[in-house]
ZAVOGU-880647 format. One record per residue: residue in three letters; x, y, z of N, C-alpha, C, O in turn. Coordinates in pm, whole numbers, plus 50000, padded with zeros to 5 digits. Example, Ala and Ser with C-alpha at 12.3 -4.5 7.8 and 13.67 -1.06 7.14 Angstrom:
REM residues 2
ALA513194943150780512304955050780513204967050780514244966850846;SER512854977550708513674989450714512905000350787513415011450804;
//
This chain:
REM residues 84
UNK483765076549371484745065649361485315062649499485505071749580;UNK485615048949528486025047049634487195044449635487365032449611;UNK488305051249657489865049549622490435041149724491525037249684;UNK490125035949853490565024249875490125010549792491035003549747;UNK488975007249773488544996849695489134993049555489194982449492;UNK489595007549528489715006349369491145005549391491595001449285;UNK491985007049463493395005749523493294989749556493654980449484;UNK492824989349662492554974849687493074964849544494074957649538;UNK492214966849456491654957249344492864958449276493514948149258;UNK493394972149224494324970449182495874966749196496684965449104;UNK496134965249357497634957649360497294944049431498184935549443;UNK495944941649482496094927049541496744917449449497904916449491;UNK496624911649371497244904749294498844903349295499454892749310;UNK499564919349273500674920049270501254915449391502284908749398;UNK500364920149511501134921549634500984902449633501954895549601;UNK499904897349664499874880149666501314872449578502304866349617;UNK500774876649440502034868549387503334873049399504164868649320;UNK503614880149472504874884649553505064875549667506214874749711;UNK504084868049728504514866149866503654865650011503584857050099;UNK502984879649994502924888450069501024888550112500214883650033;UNK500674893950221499014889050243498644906150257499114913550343;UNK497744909850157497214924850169496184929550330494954930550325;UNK496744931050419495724930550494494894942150532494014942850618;UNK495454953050432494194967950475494904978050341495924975050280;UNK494314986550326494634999450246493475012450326492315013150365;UNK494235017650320494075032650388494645042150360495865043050359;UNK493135058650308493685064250261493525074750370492565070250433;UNK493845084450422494215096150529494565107450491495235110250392;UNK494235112650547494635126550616495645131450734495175130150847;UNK496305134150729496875138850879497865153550845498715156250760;UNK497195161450967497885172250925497215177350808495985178750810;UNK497915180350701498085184850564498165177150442497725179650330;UNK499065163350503499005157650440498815141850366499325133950445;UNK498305134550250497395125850222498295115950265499445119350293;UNK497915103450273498485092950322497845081450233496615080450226;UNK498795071450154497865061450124498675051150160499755048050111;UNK497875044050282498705032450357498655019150291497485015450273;UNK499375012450257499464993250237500034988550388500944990450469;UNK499244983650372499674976850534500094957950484499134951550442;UNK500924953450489501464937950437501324930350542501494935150654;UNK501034919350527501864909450630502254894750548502114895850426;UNK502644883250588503764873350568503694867650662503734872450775;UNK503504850850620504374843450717505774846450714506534847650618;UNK506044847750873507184851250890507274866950919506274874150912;UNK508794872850958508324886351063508744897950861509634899150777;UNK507644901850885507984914650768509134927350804509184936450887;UNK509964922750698511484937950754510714947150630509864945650543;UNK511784959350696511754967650565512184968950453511854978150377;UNK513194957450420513204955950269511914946550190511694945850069;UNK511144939550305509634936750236508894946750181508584946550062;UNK508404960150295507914972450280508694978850140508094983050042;UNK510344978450157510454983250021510204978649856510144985549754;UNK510074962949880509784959049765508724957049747508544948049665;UNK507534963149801506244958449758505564975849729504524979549675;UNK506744983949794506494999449750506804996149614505804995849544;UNK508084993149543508404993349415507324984949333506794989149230;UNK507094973449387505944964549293504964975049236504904979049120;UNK504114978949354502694988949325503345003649310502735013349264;UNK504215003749339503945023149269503865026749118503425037749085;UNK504215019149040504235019948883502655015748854502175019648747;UNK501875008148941500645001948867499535018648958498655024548895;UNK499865021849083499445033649119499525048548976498735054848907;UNK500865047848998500905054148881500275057848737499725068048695;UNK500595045248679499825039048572498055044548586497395051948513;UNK497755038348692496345041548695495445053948744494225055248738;UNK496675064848807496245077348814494925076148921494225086248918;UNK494575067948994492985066049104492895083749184491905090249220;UNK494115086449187493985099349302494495114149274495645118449276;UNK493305120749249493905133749173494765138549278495835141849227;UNK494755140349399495275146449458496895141849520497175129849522;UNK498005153149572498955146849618499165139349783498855145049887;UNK499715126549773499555116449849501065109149850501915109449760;UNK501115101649992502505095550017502285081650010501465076950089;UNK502715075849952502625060549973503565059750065504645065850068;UNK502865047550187503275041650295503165029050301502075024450337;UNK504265020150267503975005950268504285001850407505465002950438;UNK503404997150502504114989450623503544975950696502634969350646;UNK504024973350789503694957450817503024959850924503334969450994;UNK501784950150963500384945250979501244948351163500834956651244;UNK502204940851180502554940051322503144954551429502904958451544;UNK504104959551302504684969151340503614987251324503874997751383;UNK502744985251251501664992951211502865002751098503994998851068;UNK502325014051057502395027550986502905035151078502405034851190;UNK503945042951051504055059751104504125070351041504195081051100;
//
């Protein structure tokens, strides 16, 4: 299974009719521990109450759909400012 793809598929929708343009998903490693990145962008400059409301959109449909046995951080961040 390819858990970005299947990530992908499952919040594009949400994230669009929010607003918002999906421009990558990435899942990682670092250290110890898993990382599963949404990276957003928007016309217009993306803050972090964008990042926070598009964490709340998709974490219930993540949830819901169980894609990743293992434990992982969701990281929602914007296309300009990157992930940390």
């Amino acid at each position: 299974m390819d858990i970005v793809k299947e990530v992908t598929n499952l919040i594009k929708t949400t994230v669009e009719d929010a607003g918002y343009i999906l421009s990558e998903v990435v899942y990682e490693k670092e250290a110890r521990t898993n990382y599963l990145r949404v990276i957003i962008d928007k016309n217009g400059i993306i803050e972090v109450d964008d990042c926070v409301t598009v964490s709340k959109l998709i974490d219930p449909l993540l949830d819901e759909a169980d894609l990743i046995d293992e434990y992982y951080i969701l990281d929602v961040c914007s296309k300009e400012k990157g992930c940390e």
